[in-house]
Each structure stands twice: as structure tokens, then as C-alpha cells.
PABAGU-275632 format. One line per field, with one value per residue (C-alpha): residue number from 1; residue in one letter; x, y, z. Coordinates in nm, 2 decimals. Layout:
BEGIN
nr <- (NUM;...)
rest <- (A;...)
xx <- (X;...)
yy <- (Y;...)
zz <- (Z;...)
This chain:
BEGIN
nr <- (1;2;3;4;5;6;7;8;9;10;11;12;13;14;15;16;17;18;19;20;21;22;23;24;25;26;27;28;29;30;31;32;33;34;35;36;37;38;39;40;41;42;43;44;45;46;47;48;49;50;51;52;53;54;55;56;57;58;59;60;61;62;63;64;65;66;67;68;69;70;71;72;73;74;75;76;77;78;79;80;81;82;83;84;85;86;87;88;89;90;91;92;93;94;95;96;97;98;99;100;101;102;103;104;105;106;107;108;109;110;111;112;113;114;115;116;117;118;119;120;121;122;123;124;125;126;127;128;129;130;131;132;133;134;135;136;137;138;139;140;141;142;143;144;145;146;147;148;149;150;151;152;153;154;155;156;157;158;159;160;161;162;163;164;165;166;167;168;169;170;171;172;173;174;175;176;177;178;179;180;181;182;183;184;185;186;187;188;189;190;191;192;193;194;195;196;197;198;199;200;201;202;203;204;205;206;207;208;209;210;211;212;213;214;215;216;217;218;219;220;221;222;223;224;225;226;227;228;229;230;231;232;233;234;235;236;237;238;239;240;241;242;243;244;245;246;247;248;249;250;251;252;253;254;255;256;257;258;259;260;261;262;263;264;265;266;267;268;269;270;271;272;273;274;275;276;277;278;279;280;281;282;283;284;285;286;287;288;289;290;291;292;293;294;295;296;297;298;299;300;301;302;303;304;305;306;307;308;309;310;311;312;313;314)
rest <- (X;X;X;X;X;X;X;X;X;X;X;X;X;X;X;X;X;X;X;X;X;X;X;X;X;X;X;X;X;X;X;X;X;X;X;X;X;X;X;X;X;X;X;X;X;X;X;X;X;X;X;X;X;X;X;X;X;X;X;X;X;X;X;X;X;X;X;X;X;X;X;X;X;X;X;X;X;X;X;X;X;X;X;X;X;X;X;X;X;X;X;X;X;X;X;X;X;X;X;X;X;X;X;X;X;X;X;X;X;X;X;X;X;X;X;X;X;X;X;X;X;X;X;X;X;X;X;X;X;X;X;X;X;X;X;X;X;X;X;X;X;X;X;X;X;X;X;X;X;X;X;X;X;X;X;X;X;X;X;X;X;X;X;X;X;X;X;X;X;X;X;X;X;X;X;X;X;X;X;X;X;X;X;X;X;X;X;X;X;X;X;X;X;X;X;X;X;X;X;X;X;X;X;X;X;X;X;X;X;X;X;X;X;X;X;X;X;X;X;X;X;X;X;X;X;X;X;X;X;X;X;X;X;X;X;X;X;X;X;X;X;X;X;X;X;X;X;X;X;X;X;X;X;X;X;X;X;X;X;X;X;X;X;X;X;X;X;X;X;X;X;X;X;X;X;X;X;X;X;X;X;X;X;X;X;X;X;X;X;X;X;X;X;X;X;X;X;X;X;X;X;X;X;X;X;X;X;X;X;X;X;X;X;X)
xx <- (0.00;0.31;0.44;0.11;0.03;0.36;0.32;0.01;0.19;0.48;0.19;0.03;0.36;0.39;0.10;0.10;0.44;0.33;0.01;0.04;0.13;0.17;0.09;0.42;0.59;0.39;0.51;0.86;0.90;0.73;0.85;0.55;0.36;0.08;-0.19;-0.08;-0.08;-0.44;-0.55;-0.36;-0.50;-0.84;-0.74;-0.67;-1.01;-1.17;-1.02;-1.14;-0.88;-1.00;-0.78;-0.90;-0.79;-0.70;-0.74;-0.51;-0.17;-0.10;-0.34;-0.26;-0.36;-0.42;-0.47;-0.81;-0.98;-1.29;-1.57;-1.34;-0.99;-0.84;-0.48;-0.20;0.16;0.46;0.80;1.08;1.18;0.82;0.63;0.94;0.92;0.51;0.56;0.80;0.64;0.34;0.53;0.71;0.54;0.14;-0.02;-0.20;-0.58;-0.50;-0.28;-0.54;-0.60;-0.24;-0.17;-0.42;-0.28;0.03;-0.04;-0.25;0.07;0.31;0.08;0.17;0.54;0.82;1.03;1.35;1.08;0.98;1.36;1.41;1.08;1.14;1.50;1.30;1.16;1.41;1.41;1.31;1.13;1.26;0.92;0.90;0.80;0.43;0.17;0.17;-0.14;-0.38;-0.42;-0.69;-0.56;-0.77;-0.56;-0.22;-0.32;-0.42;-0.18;0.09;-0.07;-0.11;0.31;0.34;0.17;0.27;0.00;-0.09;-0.36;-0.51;-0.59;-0.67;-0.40;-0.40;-0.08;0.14;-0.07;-0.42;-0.44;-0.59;-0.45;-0.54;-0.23;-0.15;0.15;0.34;0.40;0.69;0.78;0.60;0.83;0.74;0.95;0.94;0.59;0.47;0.38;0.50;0.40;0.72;0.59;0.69;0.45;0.28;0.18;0.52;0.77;0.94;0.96;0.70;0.68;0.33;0.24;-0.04;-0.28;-0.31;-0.45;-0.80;-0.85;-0.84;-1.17;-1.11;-0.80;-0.59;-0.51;-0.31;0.03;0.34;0.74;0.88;1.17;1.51;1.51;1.64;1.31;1.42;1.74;1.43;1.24;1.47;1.61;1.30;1.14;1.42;1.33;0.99;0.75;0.95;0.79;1.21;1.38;1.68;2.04;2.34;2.72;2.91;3.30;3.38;3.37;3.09;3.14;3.21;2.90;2.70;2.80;2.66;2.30;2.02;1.90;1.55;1.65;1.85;2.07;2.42;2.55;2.91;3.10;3.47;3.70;3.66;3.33;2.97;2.62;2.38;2.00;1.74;1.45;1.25;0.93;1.15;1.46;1.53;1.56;1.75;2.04;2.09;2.08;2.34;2.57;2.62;2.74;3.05;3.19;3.24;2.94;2.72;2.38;2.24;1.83;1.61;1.65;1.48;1.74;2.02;1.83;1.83;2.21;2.34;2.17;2.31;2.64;2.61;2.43;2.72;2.99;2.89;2.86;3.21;3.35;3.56)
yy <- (0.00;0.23;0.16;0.25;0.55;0.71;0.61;0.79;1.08;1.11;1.09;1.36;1.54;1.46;1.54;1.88;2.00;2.03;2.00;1.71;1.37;1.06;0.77;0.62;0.89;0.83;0.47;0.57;0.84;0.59;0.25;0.10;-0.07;0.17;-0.05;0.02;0.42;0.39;0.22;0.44;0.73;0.60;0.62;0.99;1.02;0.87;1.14;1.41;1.56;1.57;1.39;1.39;1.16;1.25;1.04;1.01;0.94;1.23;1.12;1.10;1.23;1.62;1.74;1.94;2.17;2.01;2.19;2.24;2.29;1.97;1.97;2.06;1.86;2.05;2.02;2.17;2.46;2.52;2.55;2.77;3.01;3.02;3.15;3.40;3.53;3.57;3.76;3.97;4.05;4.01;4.13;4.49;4.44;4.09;4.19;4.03;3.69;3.70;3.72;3.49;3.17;3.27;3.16;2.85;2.76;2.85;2.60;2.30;2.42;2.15;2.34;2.29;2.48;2.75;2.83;2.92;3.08;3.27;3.48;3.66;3.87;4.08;4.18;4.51;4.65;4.95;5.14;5.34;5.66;5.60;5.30;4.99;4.98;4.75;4.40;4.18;3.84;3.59;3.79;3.75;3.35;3.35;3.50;3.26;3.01;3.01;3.17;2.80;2.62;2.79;2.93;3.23;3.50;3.76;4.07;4.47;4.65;5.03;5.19;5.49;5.80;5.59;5.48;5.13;4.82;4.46;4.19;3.89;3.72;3.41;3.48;3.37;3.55;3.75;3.96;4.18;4.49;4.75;4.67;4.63;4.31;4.32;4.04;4.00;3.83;3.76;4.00;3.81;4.11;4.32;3.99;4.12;4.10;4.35;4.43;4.50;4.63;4.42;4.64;4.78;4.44;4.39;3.98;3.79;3.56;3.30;3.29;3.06;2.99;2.75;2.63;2.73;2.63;2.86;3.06;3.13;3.49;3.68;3.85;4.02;4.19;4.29;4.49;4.62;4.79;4.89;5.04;5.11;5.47;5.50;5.45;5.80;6.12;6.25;6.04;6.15;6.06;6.16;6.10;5.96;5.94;5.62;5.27;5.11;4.79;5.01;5.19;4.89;4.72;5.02;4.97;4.81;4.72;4.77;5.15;5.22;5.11;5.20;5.23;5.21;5.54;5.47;5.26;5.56;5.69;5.61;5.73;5.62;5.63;5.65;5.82;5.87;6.14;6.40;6.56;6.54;6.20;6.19;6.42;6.23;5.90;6.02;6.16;5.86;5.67;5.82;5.89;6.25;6.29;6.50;6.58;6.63;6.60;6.69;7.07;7.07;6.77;7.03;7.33;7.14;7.00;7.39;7.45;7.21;7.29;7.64;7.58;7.33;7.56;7.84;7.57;7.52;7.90;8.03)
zz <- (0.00;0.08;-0.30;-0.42;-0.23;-0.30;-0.65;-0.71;-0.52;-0.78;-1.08;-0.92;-0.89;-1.26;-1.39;-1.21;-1.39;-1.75;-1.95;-2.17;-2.09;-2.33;-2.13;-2.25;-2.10;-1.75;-1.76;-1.85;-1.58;-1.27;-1.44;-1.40;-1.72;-1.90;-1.77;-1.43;-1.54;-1.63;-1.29;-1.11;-1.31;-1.20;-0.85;-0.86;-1.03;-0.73;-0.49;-0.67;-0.89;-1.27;-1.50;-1.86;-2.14;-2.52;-2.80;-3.10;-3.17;-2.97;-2.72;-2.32;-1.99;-1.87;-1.52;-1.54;-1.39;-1.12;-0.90;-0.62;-0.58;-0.47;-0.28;-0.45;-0.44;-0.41;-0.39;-0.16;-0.36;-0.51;-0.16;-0.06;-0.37;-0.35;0.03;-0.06;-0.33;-0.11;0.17;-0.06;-0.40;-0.37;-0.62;-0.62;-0.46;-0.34;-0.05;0.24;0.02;-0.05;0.33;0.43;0.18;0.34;0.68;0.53;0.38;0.67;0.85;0.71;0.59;0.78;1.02;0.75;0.50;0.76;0.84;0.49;0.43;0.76;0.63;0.38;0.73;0.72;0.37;0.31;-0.03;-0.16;-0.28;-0.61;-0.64;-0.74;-0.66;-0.86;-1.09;-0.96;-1.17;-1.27;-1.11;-1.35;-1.66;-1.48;-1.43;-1.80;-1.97;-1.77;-1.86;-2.22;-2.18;-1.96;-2.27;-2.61;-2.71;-2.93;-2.78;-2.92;-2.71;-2.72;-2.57;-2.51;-2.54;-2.31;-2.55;-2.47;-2.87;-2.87;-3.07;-3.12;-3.11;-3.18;-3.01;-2.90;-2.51;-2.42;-2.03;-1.75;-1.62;-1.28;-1.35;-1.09;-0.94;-1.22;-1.48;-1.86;-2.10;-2.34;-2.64;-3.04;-3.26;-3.53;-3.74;-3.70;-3.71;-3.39;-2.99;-2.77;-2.41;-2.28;-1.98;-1.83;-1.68;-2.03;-2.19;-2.22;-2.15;-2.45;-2.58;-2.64;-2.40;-2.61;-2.97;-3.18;-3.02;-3.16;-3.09;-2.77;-2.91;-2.73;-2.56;-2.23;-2.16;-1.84;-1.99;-2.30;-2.06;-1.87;-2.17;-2.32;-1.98;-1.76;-1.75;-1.94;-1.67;-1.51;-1.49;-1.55;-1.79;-1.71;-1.98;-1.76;-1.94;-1.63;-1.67;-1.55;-1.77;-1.84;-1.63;-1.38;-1.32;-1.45;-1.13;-0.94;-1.05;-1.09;-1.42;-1.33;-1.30;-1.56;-1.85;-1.91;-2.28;-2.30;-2.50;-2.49;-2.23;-1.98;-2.02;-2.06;-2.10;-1.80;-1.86;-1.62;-1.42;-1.14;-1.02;-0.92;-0.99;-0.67;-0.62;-0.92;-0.83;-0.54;-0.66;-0.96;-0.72;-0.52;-0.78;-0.64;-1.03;-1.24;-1.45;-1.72;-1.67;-2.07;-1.98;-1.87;-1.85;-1.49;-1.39;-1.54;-1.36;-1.00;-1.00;-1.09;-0.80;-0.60;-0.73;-0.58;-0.27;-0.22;-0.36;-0.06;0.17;0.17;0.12;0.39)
């Protein structure tokens, strides 16, 4: 009964970690013969989790959706990661239910679990200069999975001027940039990759289209260079005479970008709501540097200059 039970643990474990499974492949993974597969198959049936069968020669098994929610299987490093994202990133107008999954979770966590989960207390979040837009939690579920799963959506999307657009994409990464979600995507009608901010995308219907092949990219580096400073009420482009490397190693890349000149110099850019902010954060980068825009950036650091200049005059 052991043998069984932990079987039927490690098909739900299976079964939970991709879409689409060939029976073959079940019987492969567990070493078991397909037969058994299908009998234990019927066994999760009977305790309430919803596994459908396909037909064909690409036919198998899918872990489906049921009337209630049935319990969940993770591992290690998954319940860890679910628990930190909870305490640390919930998303916008889910803060309570966020907090309130947390402790259900922290409840059963092992104490080796709870250690680990525990460190992240004395993290602190720097915040931004403005809120985090609120989300729609059923889109972010739906656009990761059809990003999980390959497949091509279709959605309105309404872009920074308020023009609206309808899109057709291959998803390939969420990416939470600076509170705030972009979908990074392959653009079927302009051949090309896109960033989308999420809380500009109208749902799609239907959610889903035809798959497609996932296609090599570094989505986080995309974003960052596309919105590094765009979401700034000062976009700020500041030559800083140091080398590139140098001042790369000094930031963050989800608040700025840093384009290499020459060996000794480079141009940094960035933003923030205020100038104010901004000349400080520049001048602790602890290098010379060039304020080109914007004007009221240039305007503030003169002043500083001179304010700083007569605070040090005999």
C-alpha cells in the first residue's frame, strides 16, 4: 500500500508539472507498465482531482480543472518560492487573500521549510516613487498560462498616449518589473519581440489559440532595456565618466541602463518622479558625471552645485 500510495503521489507530482502527458511517457518516468498508469490514473479520479484523457496518436492524460480545488503537491523549492512570493510580492488588490494563503501555507510548511521561508523577514522592499497599478488576477493566471503552454492569444491592448491596438502574439515571459507586470511576447503582425504592460491588456476571448514552438530569448534583460526609464515622470540621460562595467556594477537594471561610450566613459540612462531624487541618486554613484536631460534635472544640479559651492566657502 506504501508503493502504491507514494506512486500515485509522484503521478500527481507529474502530472502537475506540465500539461500534456503521453501515457508512455507516465510509464517511462514511474517504471511501471501503461496499464498500471491507467488504474492508477483511475485512483486519482476517485479522490477528486480531474484527469481527462486525449485520443489520438498524440493522445494521453491532462490534469483538469474540477468543481473544487483539490490539494496541490509541491516540492521543496516550489512551496518555498510560493511562500516568498506571497510575503514579498502580492499582487495589487489581493494583499489580504495574498496574506491569508500565506499563513495556510506556513501551517503545514516543515520546520526545514519554515527556516528558509522565515530569512526573507528581514528583507526590506525598496518602494517606487508611485503606486503599482492595480491588476486583474484571473488575466495574470491567463496569460501565464497560455506563456506556460505555447500558445498564441489575441488581445486589445492600449498603449502609453491611450491609442488602442489589437495583437497577436506568441507569449513567451512575465516579467514583474518595478511593481509592475509586462508580458514580453513575439509580434505576429510586426515579425518582432514587444513588451506589454499588463494592466493595459483587455483579457483575450477566447484565451488561447493555436500552439506554436517557444523561441530562445532573455526576456528580463528585453524589458529592462525597453522600460528602464519610461515608466519615469524624469527620464533622465546623464554621461558619467567612468567605464561602463564600472557603473553597470553600481545599479540596478530595473533603473537604468548604461551604454558604453569609450574605455573611460559612458552614458547612463534613467529616471525617477523628481529631480530630486534623481540628483541624489546620480551623485552617489561616487563617479564625475554629465547631466544632458532633462533641462529641470540640469536646472536642479546647478543648483546644487552652488548651494554646495557656498557651503564650503571660507
Amino acid at each position: 500500500m506504501l508503493e502504491t500510495s507514494a506512486r500515485l503521489l509522484r503521478l500527481l507530482a507529474l502530472l502537475q508539472s506540465r500539461r500534456d502527458w503521453q501515457g508512455s511517457e507516465l510509464a517511462d518516468e514511474l517504471r511501471i507498465s501503461p496499464r498500471t498508469v491507467r488504474r492508477d490514473v483511475d485512483r486519482l479520479r476517485e479522490l477528486g482531482y480531474p484527469v481527462n484523457a486525449t485520443t489520438g496518436s498524440f493522445g494521453g492524460y491532462r490534469l483538469g480543472a474540477g468543481a473544487e480545488l483539490p490539494p496541490l503537491l509541491l516540492d521543496d523549492n516550489e512551496a518555498v518560492a510560493v511562500a516568498v512570493a506571497l510575503r514579498t510580492a502580492p499582487v495589487t488588490g489581493l494583499e489580504e487573500v495574498s496574506l491569508r494563503a500565506l499563513l495556510k501555507l506556513e501551517q503545514v510548511l516543515p520546520s526545514r521549510l519554515r527556516h528558509r521561508v522565515s530569512a526573507f523577514e528581514h528583507v526590506e522592499q525598496v518602494p517606487r516613487d508611485h503606486a503599482a497599478p492595480a491588476l486583474d488576477p484571473e488575466l495574470l493566471t491567463t496569460l501565464a498560462a497560455v506563456t506556460r503552454d505555447s500558445e498564441t492569444i489575441r488581445f486589445d491592448y492600449r498603449s502609453h498616449d491611450g491609442v488602442p491596438t489589437r495583437r497577436r502574439v506568441e507569449p513567451h515571459r512575465l516579467v514583474n518589473w518595478g511593481r509592475r507586470w509586462y508580458l514580453v511576447a513575439w509580434d505576429l503582425d510586426r515579425a518582432d519581440w514587444r513588451s506589454f504592460r499588463v494592466d493595459r491588456i483587455t483579457p483575450p476571448t477566447p484565451p488561447h489559440g493555436p500552439r506554436f514552438t517557444a523561441r530562445t530569448f532573455d526576456a528580463t534583460t528585453f524589458v529592462a532595456s525597453r522600460v528602464a526609464s519610461a515608466a519615469w515622470r524624469f527620464q533622465a540621460r546623464v554621461t558619467v565618466h567612468a567605464p561602463a562595467a564600472a557603473v553597470a556594477a553600481r545599479i540596478n537594471s530595473t533603473i537604468g541602463t548604461v551604454e558604453a561610450v569609450d574605455d573611460d566613459s559612458c552614458v547612463l540612462v534613467t529616471g525617477s518622479d523628481s529631480v530630486e531624487n534623481l540628483a541624489v541618486w546620480i551623485g552617489m554613484l561616487g563617479f564625475d558625471f554629465e547631466v544632458t536631460s532633462p533641462p529641470e534635472l540640469v536646472a536642479h544640479v546647478r543648483s546644487l552645485a552652488a548651494r554646495y559651492t557656498r557651503a564650503v566657502q571660507d
